[in-house]
C-alpha positions as CSV (number, residue, x, y, z in Angstrom):
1,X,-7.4,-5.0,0.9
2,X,-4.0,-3.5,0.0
3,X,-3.6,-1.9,3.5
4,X,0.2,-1.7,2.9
5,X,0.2,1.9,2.0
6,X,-0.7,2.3,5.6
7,X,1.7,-0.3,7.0
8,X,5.6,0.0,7.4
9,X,7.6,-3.3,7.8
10,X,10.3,-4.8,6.5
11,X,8.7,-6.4,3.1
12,X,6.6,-4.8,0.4
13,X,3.4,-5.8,-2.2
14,X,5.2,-8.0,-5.0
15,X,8.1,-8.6,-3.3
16,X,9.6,-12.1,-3.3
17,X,10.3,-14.1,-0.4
18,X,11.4,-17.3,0.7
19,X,9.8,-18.9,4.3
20,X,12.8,-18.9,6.7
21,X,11.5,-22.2,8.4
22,X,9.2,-24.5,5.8
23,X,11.8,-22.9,2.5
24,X,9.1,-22.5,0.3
25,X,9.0,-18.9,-2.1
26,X,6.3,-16.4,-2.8
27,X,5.2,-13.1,-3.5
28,X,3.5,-10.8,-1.1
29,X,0.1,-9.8,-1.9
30,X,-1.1,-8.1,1.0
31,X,0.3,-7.1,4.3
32,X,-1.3,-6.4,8.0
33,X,-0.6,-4.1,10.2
34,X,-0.3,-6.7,12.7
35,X,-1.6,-10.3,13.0
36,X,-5.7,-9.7,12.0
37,X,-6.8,-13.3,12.1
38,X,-8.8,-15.4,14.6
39,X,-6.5,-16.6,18.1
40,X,-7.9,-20.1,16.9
41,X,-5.7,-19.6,13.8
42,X,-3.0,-18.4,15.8
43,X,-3.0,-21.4,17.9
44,X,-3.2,-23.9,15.7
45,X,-0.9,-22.9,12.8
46,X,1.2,-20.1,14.2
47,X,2.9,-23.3,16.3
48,X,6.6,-20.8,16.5
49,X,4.3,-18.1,18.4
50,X,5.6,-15.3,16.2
51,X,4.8,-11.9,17.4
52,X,1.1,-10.2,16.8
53,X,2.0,-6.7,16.8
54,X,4.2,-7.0,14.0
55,X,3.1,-6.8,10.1
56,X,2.3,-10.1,9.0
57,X,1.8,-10.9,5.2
58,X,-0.5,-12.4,2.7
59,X,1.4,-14.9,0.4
60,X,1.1,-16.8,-2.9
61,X,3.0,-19.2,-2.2
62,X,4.9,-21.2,-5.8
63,X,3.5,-23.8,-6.9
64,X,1.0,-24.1,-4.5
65,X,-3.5,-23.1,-5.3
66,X,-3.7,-21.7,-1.7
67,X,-2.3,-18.4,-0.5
68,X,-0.7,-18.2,3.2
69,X,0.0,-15.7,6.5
70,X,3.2,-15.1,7.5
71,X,4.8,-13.3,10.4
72,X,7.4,-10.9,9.2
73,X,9.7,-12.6,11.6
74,X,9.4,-16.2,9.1
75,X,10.2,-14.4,5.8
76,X,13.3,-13.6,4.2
77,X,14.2,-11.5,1.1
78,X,14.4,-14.4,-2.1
79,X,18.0,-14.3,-3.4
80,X,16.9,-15.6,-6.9
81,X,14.2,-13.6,-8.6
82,X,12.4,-16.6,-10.6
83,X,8.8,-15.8,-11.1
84,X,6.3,-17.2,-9.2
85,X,3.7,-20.1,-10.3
86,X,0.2,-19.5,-9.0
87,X,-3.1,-19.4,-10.1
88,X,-3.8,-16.0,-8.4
89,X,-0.6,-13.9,-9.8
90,X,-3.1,-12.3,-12.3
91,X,-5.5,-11.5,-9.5
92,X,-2.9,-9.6,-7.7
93,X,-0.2,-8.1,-10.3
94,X,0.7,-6.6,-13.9
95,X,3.7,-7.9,-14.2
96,X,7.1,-9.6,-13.2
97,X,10.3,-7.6,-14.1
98,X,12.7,-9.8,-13.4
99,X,12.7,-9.1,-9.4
100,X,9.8,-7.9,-8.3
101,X,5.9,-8.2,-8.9
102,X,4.2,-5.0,-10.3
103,X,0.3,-4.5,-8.1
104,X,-2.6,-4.4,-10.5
105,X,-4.0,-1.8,-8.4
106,X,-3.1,-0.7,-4.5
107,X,-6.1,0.7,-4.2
108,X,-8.1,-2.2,-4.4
């Protein structure tokens, strides 16, 4: 887990972002290198056909128990820095400081 060391895109591990089609906000957890899951996924969910060779990005997603994949090309930087409200925050990160999330550990 944690590959973003290794991974250079647009968005980093605990920052916040806001889904540029479905709104919602979240933090990034985790981030691919490019899309890693199963084409069955893909083609049900991914339904805007974003592209697989770009990162794509493990959210928790506010207010929400389940976290969520994201192309790069759906996210957008959050213009308000209110923390985020999920059960797995603690999982993932130290602490909020007022714009960003803090990683427990990137070596995970």
């Amino acid at each position: 887990m944690n590959r973003a060391i290794e991974v250079s895109g647009s968005f980093h591990i605990g920052q916040i972002v806001v889904h540029r089609r479905f709104g919602y906000r979240g933090v990034i957890y985790d981030v691919d290198p490019r899309f890693m899951l199963s084409d069955e996924w893909y083609d049900r969910v991914a339904l805007s056909r974003p592209p697989k060779d770009l990162p794509w990005y493990h959210v928790l997603v506010d207010n929400l128990d389940s976290p969520t994949y994201v192309s790069e090309r759906n996210l957008e930087s959050a213009k308000g820095y209110e923390p985020i409200r999920h059960p797995l925050i603690e999982r993932y990160f130290a602490l909020f400081n007022g714009s960003s999330y803090q990683p427990l550990n990137l070596r995970n």
